[in-house]
C-alpha positions as CSV (number, residue, x, y, z in Angstrom):
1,X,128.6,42.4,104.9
2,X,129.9,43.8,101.3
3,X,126.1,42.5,100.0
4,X,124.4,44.2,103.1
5,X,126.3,47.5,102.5
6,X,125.3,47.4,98.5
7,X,122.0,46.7,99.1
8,X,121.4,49.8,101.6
9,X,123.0,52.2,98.5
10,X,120.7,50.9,96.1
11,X,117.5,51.8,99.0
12,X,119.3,55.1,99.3
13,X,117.7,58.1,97.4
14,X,119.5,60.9,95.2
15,X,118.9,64.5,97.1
16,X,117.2,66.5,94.7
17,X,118.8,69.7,93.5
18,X,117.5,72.9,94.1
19,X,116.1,74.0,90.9
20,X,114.9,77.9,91.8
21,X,114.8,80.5,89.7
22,X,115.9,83.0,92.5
23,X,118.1,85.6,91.2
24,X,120.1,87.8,93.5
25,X,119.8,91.9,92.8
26,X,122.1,93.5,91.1
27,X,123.1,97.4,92.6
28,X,120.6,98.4,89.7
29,X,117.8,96.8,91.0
30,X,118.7,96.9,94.0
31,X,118.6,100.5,94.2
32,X,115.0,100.8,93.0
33,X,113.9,99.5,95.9
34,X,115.7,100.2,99.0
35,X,117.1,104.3,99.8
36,X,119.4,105.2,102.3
37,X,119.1,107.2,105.5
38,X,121.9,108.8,107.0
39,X,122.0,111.1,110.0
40,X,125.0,110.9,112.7
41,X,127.7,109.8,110.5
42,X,125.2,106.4,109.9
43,X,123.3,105.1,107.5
44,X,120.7,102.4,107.1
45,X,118.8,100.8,103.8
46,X,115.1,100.6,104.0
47,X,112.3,100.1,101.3
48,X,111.2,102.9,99.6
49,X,107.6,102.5,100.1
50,X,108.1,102.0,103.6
51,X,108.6,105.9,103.9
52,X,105.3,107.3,104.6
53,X,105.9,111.2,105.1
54,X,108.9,113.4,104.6
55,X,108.9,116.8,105.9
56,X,110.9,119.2,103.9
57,X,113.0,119.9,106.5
58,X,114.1,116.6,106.7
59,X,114.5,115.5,103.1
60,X,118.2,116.1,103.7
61,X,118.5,112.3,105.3
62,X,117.5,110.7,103.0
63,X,120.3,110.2,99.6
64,X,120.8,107.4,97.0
65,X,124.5,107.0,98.4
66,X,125.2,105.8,102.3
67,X,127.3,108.0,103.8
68,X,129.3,107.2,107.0
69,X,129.0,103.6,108.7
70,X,126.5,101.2,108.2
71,X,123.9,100.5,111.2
72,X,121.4,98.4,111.9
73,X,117.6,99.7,111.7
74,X,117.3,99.1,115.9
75,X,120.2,101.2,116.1
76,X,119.7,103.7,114.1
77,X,116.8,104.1,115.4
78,X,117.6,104.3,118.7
79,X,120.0,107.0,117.8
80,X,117.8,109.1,116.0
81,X,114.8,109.0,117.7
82,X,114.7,112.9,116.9
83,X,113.4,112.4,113.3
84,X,112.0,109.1,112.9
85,X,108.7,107.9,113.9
86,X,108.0,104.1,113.4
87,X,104.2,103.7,112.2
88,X,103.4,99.8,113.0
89,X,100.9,98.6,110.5
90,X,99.7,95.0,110.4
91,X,100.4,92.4,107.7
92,X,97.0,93.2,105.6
93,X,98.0,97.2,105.7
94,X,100.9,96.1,103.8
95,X,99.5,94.3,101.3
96,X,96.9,97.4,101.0
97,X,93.9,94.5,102.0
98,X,93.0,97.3,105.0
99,X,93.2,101.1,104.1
100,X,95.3,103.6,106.1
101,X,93.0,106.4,107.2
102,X,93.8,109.8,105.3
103,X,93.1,110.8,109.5
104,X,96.3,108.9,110.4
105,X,98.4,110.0,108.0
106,X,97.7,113.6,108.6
107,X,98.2,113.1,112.5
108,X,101.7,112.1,111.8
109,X,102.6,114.7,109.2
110,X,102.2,117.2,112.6
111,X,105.3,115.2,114.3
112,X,108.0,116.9,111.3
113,X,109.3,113.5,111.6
114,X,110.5,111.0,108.8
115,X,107.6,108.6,109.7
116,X,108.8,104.5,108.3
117,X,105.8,102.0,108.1
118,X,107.3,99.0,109.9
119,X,106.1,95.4,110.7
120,X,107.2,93.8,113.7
121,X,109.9,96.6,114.1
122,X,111.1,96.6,111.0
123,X,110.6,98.5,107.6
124,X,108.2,97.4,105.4
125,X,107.1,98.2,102.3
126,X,103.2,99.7,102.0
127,X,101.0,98.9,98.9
128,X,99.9,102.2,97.3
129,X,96.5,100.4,97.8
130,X,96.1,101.1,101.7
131,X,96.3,104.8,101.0
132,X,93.5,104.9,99.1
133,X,89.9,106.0,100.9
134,X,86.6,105.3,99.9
135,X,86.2,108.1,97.5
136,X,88.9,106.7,95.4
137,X,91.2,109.4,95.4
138,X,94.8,109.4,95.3
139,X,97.4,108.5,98.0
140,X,97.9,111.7,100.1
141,X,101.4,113.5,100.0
142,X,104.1,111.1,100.4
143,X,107.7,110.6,100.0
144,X,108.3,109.0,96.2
C-alpha cells in the first residue's frame, strides 16, 4: 500500500503560485480616484468621473474627507433621493466607445441634482471620450 501511496505523490502536481503584480492602493492613490459624498450624517465613496453634473448649490456634499457613518451606495441612495440622480449608461458609454449627447447632459443639469453615471446600479467611472460630440469640442461643464 506504502508503494501505491508514493506512487500517487509523484502523479500529483505542485499548485502554481499566484504570481500578479496586483498592488493594493494606498490612501494617496486611492484618493485620486474615489471622493466622498456626505449628506444625512452619511457618507459614501464613488469614482470621480462617475459624477456627471454638480450644481452649485450642491457642491457642499461632496468633500475629500467622509464625514459621519459609512453607507452603502443603495442606501444612500435611497436616503437621498432629494439630490442624486442616477444616469444608467451602458458598458460602451463608459469606456467612451458611444458618445453621451451634449442634449442629455443639459436635460439633467435642469433637475439641480448631483447626477452619478452608474452601471447596473452602481457608480461608474465615464471616459472623458463619451462627452465629446461630433464637432470635437470639449466635454460640457462637469464636476472635476
Amino acid at each position: 500500500m506504502s508503494k501505491k501511496v508514493a506512487e500517487d505523490k509523484k502523479k500529483e502536481t505542485k499548485l502554481q503560485t499566484n504570481k500578479s503584480t496586483y498592488k493594493s492602493l494606498d490612501n494617496e492613490a486611492f484618493n485620486k480616484l474615489f471622493i466622498n459624498l456626505t449628506s444625512r450624517g452619511m457618507w459614501v465613496d464613488v469614482p470621480k468621473n462617475s459624477i456627471i453634473y454638480v450644481p452649485d448649490g450642491l457642491k457642499k456634499h461632496i468633500s475629500e474627507k467622509p464625514t459621519g457613518k459609512y453607507a452603502s451606495w443603495k442606501k444612500f441612495l435611497e436616503q437621498n433621493r432629494r439630490i442624486l440622480h442616477e444616469l444608467p449608461v451602458t458598458h460602451d458609454q463608459s469606456y467612451g466607445r458611444d458618445k453621451l449627447s451634449k442634449e442629455l447632459i443639459d436635460s439633467y443639469k435642469r433637475l439641480n441634482k448631483i447626477v452619478v453615471a452608474t452601471y447596473r446600479k452602481t457608480p461608474v467611472t465615464v471616459a472623458k471620450k463619451a462627452y465629446k460630440d461630433e464637432k470635437k469640442t470639449d466635454k460640457p461643464t462637469i464636476y472635476k
